[in-house]
N, C-alpha and C positions, 0 to 999 in steps of 0.2 A: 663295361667290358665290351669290345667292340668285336661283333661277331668276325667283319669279314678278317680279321688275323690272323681265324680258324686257330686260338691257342688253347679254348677250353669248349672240348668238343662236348655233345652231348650224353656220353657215355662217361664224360668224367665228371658231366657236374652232378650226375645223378650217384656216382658212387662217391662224391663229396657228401650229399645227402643222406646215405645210409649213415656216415661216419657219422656225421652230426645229431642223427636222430638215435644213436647208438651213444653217444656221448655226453657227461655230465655237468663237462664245465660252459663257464656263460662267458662272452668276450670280456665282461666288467671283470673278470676273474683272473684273466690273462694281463692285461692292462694295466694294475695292480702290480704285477711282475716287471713290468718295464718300467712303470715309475719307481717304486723303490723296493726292488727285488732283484733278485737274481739275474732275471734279463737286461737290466739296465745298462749293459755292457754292449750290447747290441744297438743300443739307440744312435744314430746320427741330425741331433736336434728333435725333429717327427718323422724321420724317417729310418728305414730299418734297410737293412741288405738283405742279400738269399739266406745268408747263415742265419740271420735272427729270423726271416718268411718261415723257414723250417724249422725253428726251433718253437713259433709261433702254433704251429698249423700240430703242433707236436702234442703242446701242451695242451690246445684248444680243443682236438680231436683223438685225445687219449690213443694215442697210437707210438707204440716204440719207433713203427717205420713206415713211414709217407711213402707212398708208389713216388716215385724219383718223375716221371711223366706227369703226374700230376701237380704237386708239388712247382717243377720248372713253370707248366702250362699258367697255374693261379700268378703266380707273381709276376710272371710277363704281361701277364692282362690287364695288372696293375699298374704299368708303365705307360709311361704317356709322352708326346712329344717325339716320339723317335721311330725309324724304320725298325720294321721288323729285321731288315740283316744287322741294324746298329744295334740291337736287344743282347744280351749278356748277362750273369748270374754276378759278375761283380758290381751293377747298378744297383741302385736302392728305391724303395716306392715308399708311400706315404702311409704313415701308422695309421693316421687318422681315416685313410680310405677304405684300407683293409680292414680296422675293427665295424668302421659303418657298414661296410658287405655283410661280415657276417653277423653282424648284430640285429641286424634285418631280418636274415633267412633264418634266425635262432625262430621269431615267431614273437608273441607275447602284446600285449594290448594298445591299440593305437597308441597313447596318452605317453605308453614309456618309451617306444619308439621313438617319436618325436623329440621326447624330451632328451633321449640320449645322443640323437643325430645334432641336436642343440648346443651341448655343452660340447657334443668332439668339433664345432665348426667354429665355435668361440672361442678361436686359437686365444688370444689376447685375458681370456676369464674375465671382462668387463660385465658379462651381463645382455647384449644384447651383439645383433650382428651386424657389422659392416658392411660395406661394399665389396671387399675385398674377400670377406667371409662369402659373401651371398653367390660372389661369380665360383667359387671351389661346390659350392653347396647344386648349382647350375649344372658344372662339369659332372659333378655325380650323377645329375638326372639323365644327363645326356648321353654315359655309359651303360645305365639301366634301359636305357630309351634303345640303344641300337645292341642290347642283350638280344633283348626281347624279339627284336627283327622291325621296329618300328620304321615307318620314312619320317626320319628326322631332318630333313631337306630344310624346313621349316618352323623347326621345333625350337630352336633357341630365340630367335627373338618371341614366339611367345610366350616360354617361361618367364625370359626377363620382364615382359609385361606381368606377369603373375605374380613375379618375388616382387614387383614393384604394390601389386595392391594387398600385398600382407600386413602391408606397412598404413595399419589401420588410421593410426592416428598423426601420418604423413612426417615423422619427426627423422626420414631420411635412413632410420636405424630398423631393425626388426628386433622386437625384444621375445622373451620366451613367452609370455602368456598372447601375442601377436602370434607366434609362432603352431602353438595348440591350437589355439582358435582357428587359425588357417588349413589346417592340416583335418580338422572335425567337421569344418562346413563346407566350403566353397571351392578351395585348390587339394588338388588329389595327389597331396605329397608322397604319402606310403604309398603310391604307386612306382611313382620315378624314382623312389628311392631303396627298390626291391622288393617290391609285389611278389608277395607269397601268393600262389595258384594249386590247386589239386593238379590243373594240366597247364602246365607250362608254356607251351605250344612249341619247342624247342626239338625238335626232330623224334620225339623218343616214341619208341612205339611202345603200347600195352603188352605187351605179350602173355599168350598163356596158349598152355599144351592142348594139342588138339589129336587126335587118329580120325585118320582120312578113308571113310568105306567105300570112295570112287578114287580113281587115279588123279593125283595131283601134282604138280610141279612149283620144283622152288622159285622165289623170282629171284633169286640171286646166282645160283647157279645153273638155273633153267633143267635141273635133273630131275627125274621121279623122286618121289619121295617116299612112297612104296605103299602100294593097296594094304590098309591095315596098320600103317607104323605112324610112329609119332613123329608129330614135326613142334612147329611156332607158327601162329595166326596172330597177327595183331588186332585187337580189340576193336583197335577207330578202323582202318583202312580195307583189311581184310589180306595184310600182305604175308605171302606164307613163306618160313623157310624151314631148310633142316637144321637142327640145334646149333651144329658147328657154323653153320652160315651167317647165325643169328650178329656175330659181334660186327660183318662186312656187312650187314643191309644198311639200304638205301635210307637213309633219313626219312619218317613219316608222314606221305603228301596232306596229312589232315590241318587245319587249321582252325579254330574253333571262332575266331573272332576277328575281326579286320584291322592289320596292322598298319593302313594306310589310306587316307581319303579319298585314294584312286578304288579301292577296293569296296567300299558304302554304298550299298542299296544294291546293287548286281551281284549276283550269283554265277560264279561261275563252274564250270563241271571240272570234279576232280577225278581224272582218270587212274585206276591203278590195274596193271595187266592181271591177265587171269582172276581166279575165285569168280568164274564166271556157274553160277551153280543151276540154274536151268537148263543150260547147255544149247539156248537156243538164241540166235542175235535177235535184241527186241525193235531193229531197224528194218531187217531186210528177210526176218522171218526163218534163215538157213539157219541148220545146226552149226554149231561151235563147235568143231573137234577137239575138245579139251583133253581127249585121251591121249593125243599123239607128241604133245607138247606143250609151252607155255605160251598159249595164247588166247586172244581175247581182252578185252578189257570191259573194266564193269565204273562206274561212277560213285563214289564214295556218299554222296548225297542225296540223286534222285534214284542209283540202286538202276540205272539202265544198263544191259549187258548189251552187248557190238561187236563184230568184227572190227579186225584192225583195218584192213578195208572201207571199212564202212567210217570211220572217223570223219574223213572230211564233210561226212552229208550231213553230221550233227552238229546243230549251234552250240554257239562260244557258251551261252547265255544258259543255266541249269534251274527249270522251276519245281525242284526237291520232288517231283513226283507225284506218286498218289499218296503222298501222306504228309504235303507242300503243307496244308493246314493245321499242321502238326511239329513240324521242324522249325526249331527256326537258326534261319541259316546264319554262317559267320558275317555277312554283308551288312548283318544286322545289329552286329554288337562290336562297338567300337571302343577305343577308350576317350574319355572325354576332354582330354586333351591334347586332343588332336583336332577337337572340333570347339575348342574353348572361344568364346565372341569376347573378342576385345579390339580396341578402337581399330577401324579399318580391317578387320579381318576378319569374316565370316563364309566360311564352308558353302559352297554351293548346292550340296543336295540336303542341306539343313532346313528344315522346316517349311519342303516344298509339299507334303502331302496334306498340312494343316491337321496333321495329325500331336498328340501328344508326343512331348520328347519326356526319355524315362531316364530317370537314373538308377543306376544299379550300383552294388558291390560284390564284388568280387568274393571276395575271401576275406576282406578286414568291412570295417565299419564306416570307410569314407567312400563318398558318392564317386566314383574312378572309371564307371563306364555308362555310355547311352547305348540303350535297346529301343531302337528305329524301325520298324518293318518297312519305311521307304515305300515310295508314291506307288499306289494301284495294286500294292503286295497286302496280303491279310496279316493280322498281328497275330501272333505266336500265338497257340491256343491253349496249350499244356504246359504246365511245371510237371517235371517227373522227379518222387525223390524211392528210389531204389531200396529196401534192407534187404540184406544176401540172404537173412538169416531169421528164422523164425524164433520168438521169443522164447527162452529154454531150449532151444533144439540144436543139435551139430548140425551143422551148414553142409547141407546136401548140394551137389549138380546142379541139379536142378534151379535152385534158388540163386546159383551164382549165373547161368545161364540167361534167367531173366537181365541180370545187372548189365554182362554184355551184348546180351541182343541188341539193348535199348540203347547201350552206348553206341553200336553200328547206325541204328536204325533211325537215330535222333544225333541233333547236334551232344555230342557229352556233357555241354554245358548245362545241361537240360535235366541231366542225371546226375542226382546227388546219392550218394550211400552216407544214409543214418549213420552208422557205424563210424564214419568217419570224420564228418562233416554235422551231422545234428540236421536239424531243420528251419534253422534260424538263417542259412546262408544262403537255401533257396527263396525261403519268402522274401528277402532283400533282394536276391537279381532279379526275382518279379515282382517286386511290390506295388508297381506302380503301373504292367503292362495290363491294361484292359482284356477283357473276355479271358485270360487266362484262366488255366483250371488245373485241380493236382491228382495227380494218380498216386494212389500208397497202393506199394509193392509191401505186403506184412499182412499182419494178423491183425483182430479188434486191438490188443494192445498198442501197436505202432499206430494203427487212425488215431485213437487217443492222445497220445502224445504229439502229431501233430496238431490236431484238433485245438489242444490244450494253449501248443506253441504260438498258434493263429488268434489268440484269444490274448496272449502279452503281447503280439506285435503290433498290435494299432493299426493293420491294414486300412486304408481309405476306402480298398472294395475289396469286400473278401471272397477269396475264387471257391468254388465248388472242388468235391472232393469227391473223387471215384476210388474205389477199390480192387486191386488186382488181389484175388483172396492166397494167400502163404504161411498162414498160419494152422492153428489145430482146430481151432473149432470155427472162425471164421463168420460168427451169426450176424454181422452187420452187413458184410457180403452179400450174405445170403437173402436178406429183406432187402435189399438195393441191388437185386438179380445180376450182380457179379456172379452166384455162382458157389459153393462149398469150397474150393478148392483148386488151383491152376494145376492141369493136368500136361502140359505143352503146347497147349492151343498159340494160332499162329498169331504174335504179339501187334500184327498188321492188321489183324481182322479186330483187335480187342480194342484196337486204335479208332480204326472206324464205328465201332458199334459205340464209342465214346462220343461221336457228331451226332448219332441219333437218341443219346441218352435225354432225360429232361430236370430239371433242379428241383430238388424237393429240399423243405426247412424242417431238419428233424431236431428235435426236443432235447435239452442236456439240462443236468437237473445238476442241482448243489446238495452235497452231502457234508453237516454237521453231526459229529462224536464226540458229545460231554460226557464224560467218563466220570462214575461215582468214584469217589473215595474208598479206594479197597486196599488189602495189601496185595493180592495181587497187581501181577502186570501184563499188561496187552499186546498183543503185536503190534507192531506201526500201521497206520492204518496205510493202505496202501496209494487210492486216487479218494476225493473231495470231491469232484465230478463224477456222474451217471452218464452216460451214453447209451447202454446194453439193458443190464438190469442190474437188482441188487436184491441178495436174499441171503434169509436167518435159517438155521437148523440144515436138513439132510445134505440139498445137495450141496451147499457150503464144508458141509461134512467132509465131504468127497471129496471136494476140489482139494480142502486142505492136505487130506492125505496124500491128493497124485501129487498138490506139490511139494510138499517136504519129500516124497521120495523122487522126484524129476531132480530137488538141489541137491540130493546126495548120490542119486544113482546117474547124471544125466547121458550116460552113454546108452543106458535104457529107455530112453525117451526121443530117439532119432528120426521117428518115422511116425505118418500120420493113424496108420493102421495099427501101429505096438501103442500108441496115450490113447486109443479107444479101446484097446486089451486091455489093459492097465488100467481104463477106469470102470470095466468092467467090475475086474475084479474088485475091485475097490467098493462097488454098487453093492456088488454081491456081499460081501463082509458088511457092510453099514444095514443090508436089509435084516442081518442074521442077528445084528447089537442090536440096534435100533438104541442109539445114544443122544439121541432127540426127539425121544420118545412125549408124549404128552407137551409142546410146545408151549399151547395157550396156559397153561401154569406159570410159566415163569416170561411173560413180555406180555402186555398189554398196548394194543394198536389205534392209533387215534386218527381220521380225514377229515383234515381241512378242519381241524379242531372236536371232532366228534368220535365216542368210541366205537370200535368196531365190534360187534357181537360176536365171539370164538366160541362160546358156550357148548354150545351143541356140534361142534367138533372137535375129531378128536387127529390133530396135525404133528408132523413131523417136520413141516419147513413152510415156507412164508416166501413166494417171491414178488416180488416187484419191478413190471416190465414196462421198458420205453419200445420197447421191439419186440415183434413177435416169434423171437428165434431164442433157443437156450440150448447150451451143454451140445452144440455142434445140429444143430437143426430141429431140435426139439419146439413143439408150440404149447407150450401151456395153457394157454389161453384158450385155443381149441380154434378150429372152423367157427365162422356164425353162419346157419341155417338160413336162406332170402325167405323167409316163410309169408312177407307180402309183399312180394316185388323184390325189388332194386332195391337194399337197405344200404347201402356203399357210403351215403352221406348220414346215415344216421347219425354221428355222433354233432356233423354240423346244423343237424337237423333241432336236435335238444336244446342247442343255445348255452345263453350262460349258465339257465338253469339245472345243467347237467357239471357241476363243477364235483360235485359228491353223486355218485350213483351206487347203489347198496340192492336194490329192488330184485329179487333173483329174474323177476320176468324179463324186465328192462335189460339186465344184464344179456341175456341170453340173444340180443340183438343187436350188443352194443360190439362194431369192428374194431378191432388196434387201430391205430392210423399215430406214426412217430411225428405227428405235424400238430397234434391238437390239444397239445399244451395241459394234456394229461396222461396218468399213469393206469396202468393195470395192475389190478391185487390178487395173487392165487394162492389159494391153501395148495400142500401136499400131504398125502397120508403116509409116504415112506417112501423108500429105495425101490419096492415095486411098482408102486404107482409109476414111478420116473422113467422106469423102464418099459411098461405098458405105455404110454405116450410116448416115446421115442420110436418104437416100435410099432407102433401106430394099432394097439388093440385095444386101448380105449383114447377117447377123442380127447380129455383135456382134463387139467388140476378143477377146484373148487373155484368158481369165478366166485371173488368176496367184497370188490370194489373197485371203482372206477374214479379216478382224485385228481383232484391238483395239487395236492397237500401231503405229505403223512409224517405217521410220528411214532417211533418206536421207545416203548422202556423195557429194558430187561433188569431183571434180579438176580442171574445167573452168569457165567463166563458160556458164551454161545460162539460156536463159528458162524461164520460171517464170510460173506464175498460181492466186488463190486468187477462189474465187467469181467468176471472170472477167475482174478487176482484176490485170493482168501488169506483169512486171519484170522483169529483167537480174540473176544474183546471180551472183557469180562464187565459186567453189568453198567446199563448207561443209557444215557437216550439218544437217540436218533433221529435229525429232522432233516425230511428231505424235499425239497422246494425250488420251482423253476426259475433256472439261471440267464438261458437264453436258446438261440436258433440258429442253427449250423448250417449252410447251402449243401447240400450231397446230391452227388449224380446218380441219379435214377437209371439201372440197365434198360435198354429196350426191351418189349416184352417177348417171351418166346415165340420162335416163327410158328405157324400152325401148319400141317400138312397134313394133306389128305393119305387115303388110307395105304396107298405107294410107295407113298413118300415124294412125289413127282414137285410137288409145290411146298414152296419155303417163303 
């Protein structure tokens, strides 16, 4: 579709997309109707008119009635060959084009993509493609290519290079399995051929509502917008207007990635007036009077605010600021074919830093774009993947607020939302950038699950993982001095204290469930993986109860302060049963092959720690007393000979450390117990072993919980045995200050 026509503006293709993602049929459904159905009436060989475009777009998009505006705009964009004054609703466009458009933007797995865009371009049904096929198959790319905003100046003769080496086995033809193959490894078809994107790059701004507690002005109609009242802030740029304004603003100046090999390796500053929020020029040092009108402009990149004045004294040139080692700019992610080497024609700022070139994906599965940081720039340092939304919990402010700051404050490309996207599509656009590292916005359960996802990706180098804490109880956080809980600390400072973090290798353990032959039946177990901890009887007890009533009540569970009321209460009733009562009765404990003596206790729960944090900052474990010195290396200290420690003295010496390729074992005596160590009036459970091994048998149906997530398993064994070693970013340690507070 050829942008400059201006026939399908950005407002329309995006409420094309609502219809579509509101809509159940697939083009193969429609097409179907035109060969021998009803529509067939409409056909002119392969090509169709306005009447059958509308009758198309009818069926496709479950809609009685097509916006008449829209509707004209698509099929004009279809047309080719002719001026825009010679364009007319009695011409006809190509079936074959239109179902490949939106067959594309339906979505669905490389393999069928291709396969589909295959058989519509082998007009002839032989089986493989011609010449004549390959130059329409070209044209398509070349409409997607100048969608997009690409400089196409030079884009066709090297695709024609490219459809030329699909043609593996030189026999002048492309056949379909020529066709997949090329499309999987080498040539970035599903790109030119309708690249699905989260961000499009397509004028559209983010928008979401905002109330303005200083005076603001719109940038479209330059009016107040009134101290207190609602407007529209866009997500990327920061351009603000009042609702009605919203559908006349200005196209979004952000761009996420470089549409053109003029635009590779230089930065440059995107200005947008106003949302100047310091109120003070960071050039020339004077106030901004942003009360009296729309002025000022601020940079969408490195976040510098200016007088309009003051513009000419700032360079062309933008190095993203104080958080440059952190961003990484659009100059730096291209698509790769634009920079494709074939004979006689190689990119000039291609492979001048002697740095690695990377490939990335986008959103599908084929290599479609290079991530470059270019000569004397640092390479990107951060993946960010965003969850709005804490595991179990209604999506508060707050949590959506992190999602947009970082879309501001970072390239977007940079922020992915779980929710949306998984985390399989960030590890792909970095899989290959060096010193990269990832920040999880969530709770223990989100680390886990990326964790988990980094573990089927095959990474070559797997990056380090920090934690922005958003969840309920938050204990991996909290041992990797993230922190209990993100309270709105400023997302710029959490950025920086991420350069002074340092990488530690923390410990994931494999968890096997042989379930005897009962008639009962178990819950599903829920993770296979250890990260946190893992424990039988009380407080498993507990957990199960909050959550069977978080999945039935979960409007009651919104807030970080009502699931610590809640599991209070919860403590409180399980101390009063005590419904795991006498433990060592019914499970017998085995390390490293050896039983464990329970005899002479008398327990209610059994946990098992890779970390020293439980049930929202709880230590089980307790403090170790330095009673000769600096005991900090003891456990490196004992060597292999400490693979089973049992010894109560020994024990009493021995520190946690998530590095050392062993676990910690604690009794508990009940609900009270758990609450005197939270509470910190007594120091710690029953220290009972120190392992690399262990091995549960139960007799009975026990609850059960792994990383926090509980179940019901009724009698079985349990062996739990180390998997591997995870990279996580250590916080820096807290500042110390004297007794003023003067020094940090």
């Amino acid at each position: 579709m050829a942008k400059e026509r201006g026939l399908v503006s950005p407002s329309d293709f995006a409420q094309l997309q609502k219809y579509m993602d509101y809509s159940t049929k697939k083009v193969s459904d429609v097409l179907k109707l035109f060969e021998d159905g009803e529509m067939a009436k409409y056909l002119q060989g392969d090509a169709i008119g306005y009447e059958g475009f509308k009758e198309f777009l009818k069926i496709y998009l479950e809609l009685d009635n097509v916006p008449s505006h829209l509707s004209l705009a698509l099929f004009q964009s279809f047309q080719t060959g002719q001026s825009l004054k010679e364009i007319s609703t009695k011409d006809v466009v190509c079936l074959s084009d239109v179902s490949c458009y939106f067959s594309l933007l339906e979505g669905g797995r490389a393999e069928d993509k291709l396969e589909f865009t295959f058989k519509l371009y082998d007009t002839d049904r032989n089986g493989i493609l011609d010449s004549s096929e390959v130059e329409k198959i070209i044209l398509q790319m070349m409409r997607v290519a100048e969608y997009l905003d690409w400089d196409v100046s030079e884009l066709r003769p090297i695709l024609q290079e490219m459809m030329k080496k699909i043609d593996y086995d030189g026999s002048g033809s492309v056949s379909l399995a020529e066709w997949v193959r090329a499309g999987a490894t080498t040539v970035p078809l599903l790109v030119l051929l309708g690249l699905e994107m989260t961000l499009k790059d397509n004028g559209q701004h983010l928008w979401r509502p905002k109330r303005f507690p200083r005076p603001v002005y719109c940038n479209l109609c330059e009016t107040s917008i009134g101290l207190g009242k609602q407007g529209l802030s866009c997500n990327l740029c920061r351009y603000t207007v009042h609702d009605q304004c919203a559908m006349k603003a200005q196209p979004c100046e952000v761009s996420t990635y470089a549409k053109s090999r003029k635009d590779i390796g230089v930065q440059s500053h995107v200005w947008v007036r106003g949302s100047c929020e310091s109120g003070r020029c960071d050039r020339c040092q004077k106030k901004i009077r942003t009360f009296h009108s729309l002025t000022g402009l601020h940079c969408v990149w490195c976040h510098l605010e200016i007088h309009d004045d003051c513009l000419q004294a700032v360079g062309h040139e933008c190095d993203c600021g104080l958080l440059r080692d952190h961003i990484l700019p659009p100059s730096s992610i291209y698509p790769s074919v634009l920079v494709v080497i074939i004979s006689g024609f190689k990119p000039a700022n291609l492979g001048v830093c002697g740095r690695r070139r990377n490939h990335c994906a986008m959103d599908t599965d084929c290599h479609c774009c290079f991530i470059w940081p270019g000569p004397g720039s640092n390479p990107p340092a951060l993946v960010y993947m965003a969850y709005p939304l804490s595991y179990g919990c209604c999506p508060t402010k707050k949590n959506f607020l992190v999602l947009w700051k970082f879309q501001y404050i970072l390239n977007p490309r940079q922020v992915f939302d779980l929710l949306k996207d998984g985390p399989e599509v960030g590890l792909k656009f970095f899989r290959d950038v060096p010193d990269s590292r990832i920040l999880v916005c969530g709770g223990d359960g989100t680390v886990g699950w990326i964790l988990e996802t980094i573990d089927k990706t095959n990474l070559p180098v797997v990056p380090p993982v920090a934690v922005l804490p958003l969840g309920t109880g938050n204990d991996l956080a909290r041992c990797l001095r993230w922190g209990g809980g993100y309270d709105g600390q400023n997302l710029a400072k959490i950025l920086k204290d991420l350069e002074a973090s340092k990488v530690v290798y923390m410990d994931r353990w494999s968890v096997e469930v042989i379930p005897q032959q009962t008639e009962e039946k178990s819950d599903p177990v829920p993770f296979h993986i250890i990260n946190n901890y893992f424990s039988i009887g009380v407080d498993a007890s507990i957990a199960h109860r909050f959550h069977i009533m978080r999945e039935k009540y979960p409007e009651r569970f919104n807030s970080r302060m009502k699931n610590k009321l809640w599991y209070f209460e919860f403590a409180t009733s399980e101390s009063i049963f005590s419904t795991c009562k006498k433990l060592e009765e019914s499970l017998t404990v085995e390390i490293c092959g050896k039983p464990l003596d329970l005899s002479n206790l008398s327990l209610e729960g059994i946990a098992v720690l890779n970390i020293p944090s439980m049930h929202g900052g709880s230590n089980l474990w307790g403090d170790t007393k330095k009673l000769h010195g600096d005991l900090s290396g003891i456990n490196q200290a004992l060597g292999a000979a400490a693979k089973v420690i049992t010894d109560p003295d020994i024990l009493k010496t021995c520190v946690p450390d998530l590095s050392d390729k062993r676990l910690e074992v604690v009794g508990l005596e009940g609900a009270i117990e758990m609450g005197q160590i939270y509470t910190k009036l007594k120091s710690a459970g029953h220290r009972l072993a120190k392992c690399s091994e262990i091995t549960f048998h139960t007799t009975k149906t026990l609850p059960m919980q792994i990383d926090g997530e509980p179940w019901m398993q009724t009698p079985c064994t349990i062996k739990i045995t180390h998997k591997n070693q995870m990279p996580m970013l250590m916080g820096p340690p807290p500042r110390a200050s004297n007794f003023f507070g003067f020094l940090g």
